[in-house]
N, C-alpha and C positions, 0 to 999 in steps of 0.2 A: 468592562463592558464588552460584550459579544460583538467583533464586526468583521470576523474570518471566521471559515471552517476549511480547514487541510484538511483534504482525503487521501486514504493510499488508495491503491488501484488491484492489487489480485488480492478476490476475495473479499471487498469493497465497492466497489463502481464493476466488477465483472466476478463472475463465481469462475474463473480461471486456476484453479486449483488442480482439479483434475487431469485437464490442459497439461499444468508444469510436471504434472511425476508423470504424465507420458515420456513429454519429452525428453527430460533429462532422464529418463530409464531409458529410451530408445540411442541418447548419446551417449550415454555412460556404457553402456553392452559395446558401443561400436570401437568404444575405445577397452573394451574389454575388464568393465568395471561393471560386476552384477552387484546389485544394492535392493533389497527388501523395502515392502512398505514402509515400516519404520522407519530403514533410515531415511527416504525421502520425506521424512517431515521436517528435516532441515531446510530442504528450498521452498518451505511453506512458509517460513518464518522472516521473510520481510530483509533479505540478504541479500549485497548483491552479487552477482554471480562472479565476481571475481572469487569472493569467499567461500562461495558455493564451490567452483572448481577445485579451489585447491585445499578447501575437506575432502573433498573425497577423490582427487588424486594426487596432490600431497606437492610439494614445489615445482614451480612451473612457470618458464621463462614467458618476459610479456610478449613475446612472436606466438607465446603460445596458449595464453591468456585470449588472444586477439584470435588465432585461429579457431579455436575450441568455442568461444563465444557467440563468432559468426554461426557455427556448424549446428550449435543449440536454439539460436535463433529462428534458422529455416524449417527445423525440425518444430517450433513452435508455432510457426505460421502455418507450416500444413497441418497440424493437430487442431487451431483453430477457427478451420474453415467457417464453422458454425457457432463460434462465441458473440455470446451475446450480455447485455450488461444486465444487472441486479433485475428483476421487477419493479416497473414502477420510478424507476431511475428518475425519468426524463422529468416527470412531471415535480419530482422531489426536486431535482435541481433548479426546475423553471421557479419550483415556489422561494425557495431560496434566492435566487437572480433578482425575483420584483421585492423582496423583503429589506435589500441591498445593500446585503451582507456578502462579503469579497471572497471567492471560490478559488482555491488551488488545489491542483495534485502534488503530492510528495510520494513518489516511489522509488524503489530502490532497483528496478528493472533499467535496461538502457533506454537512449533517449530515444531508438530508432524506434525498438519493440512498444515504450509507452509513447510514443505518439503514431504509430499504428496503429494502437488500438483505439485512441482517440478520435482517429480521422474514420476508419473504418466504420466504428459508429456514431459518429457524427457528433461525439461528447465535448468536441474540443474549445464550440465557441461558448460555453460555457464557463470556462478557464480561465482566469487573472491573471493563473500564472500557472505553468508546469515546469518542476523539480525534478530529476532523473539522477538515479546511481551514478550517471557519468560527469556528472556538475557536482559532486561531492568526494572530495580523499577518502572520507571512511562512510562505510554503509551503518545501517540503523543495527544498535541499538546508539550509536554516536548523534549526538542531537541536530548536527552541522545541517544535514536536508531543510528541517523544517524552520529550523533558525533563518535557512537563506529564503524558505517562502516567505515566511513573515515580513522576512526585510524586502522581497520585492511587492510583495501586498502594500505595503510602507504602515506595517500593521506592531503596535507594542505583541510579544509574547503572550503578556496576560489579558491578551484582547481576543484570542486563537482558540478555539479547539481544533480539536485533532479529531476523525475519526478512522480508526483499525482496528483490526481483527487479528496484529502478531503482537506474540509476548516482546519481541525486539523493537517493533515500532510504538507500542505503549511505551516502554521503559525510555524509547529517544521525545516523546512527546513531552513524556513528565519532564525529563532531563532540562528537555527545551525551557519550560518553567510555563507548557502549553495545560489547559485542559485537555484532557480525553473519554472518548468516547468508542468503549470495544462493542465490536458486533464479533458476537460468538455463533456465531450459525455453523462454525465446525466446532461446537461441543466444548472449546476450550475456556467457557466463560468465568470457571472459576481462576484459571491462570490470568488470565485478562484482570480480573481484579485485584490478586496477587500483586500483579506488577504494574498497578498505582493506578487503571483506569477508573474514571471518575462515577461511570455509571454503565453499565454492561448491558445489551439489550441480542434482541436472538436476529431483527431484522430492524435497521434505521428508515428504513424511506418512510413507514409510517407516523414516524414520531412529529407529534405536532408542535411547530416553530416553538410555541412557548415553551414547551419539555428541551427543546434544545437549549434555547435563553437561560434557561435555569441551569442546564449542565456547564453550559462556558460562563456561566456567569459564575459557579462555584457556588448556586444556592440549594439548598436539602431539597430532594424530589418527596412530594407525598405520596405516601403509598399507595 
């Protein structure tokens, strides 16, 4: 029976995508690392930026992990002066809050950057609970994040959906033994299925409560 929804957060609750391959292109040139479109569709993919550093620059002591992070950080708070969350967010969540059903975030961002953008836009008393890359050993696709929402929800697993938009955070959802729920609004919807989400949609705020029931409940959606 449905009585959580996990959200991740970039590309989810905020179309921040754009945002990160700023910034991590405007860090990466500074430390003299040019990287193409393509490659930036690794920090699109639900990682956290320990991972992310050191793909693309390759072993790197934790003084420097720590430095490198903060430096990415600030260059992402000036990039999103003007970020703002999904469409329609507010009133999606509010219907969720009086249906009451238990709301967490699970991102694989730090704890500073996602709950700045929490507070920022005012998302946060919405929250049961928020999960951050720095409250977990290994980032997503490792299912450890959402395993710890559930348990501070005090929610069974198969009580959970999940909903994202990366191949790595579906694959940690399923892992978890959660339902999922991708939103492919960046195109990648048939990956998203590929890797075990439950029902793939282009935009969630519209989806009406019982369409969700059905997905965490694991029942056949009609066509």
């Amino acid at each position: 029976m449905l009585k959580a929804i996990i959200f991740d957060m970039d590309g989810v609750i905020i179309d921040s995508h754009p945002i990160h391959r700023n910034a991590w292109r405007r860090f990466l040139a500074s430390v003299g690392r040019e990287v193409s479109d393509s490659d930036l569709d690794f920090v699109l993919d639900g990682r956290k930026k320990e991972d992310i550093l050191r793909h693309f620059l390759g072993g790197l002591s934790n003084a420097e992990i720590i430095e490198y992070g903060h430096r990415k950080e600030e260059l992402f708070r000036e990039e999103a002066l003007e970020l703002k969350a999904v469409e329609g967010l507010d009133e999606f969540l509010a219907k969720l809050r009086q249906s009451g059903l238990l709301l967490a975030v699970a991102s694989s961002g730090s704890k500073s950057r996602v709950n700045y953008v929490l507070d920022r836009l005012r998302l946060a008393s919405y929250f049961h609970a928020v999960i951050t890359g720095d409250d977990v050993p290994r980032g997503k696709p490792d299912p450890t994040i959402f395993r710890r929402a559930a348990h501070l929800l005090g929610c069974a697993c198969s009580d959970v959906l999940v909903i994202e938009d990366a191949v790595s955070g579906v694959l940690a959802a399923k892992s978890a033994g959660m339902r999922c729920l991708g939103v492919a609004s960046n195109g990648r919807g048939a990956a998203l299925a590929k890797a075990g989400a439950d029902h793939v949609v282009t935009n969630f705020v519209e989806l009406p409560l019982p369409v969700l029931h059905n997905i965490g409940n694991g029942n056949r959606l009609q066509s």
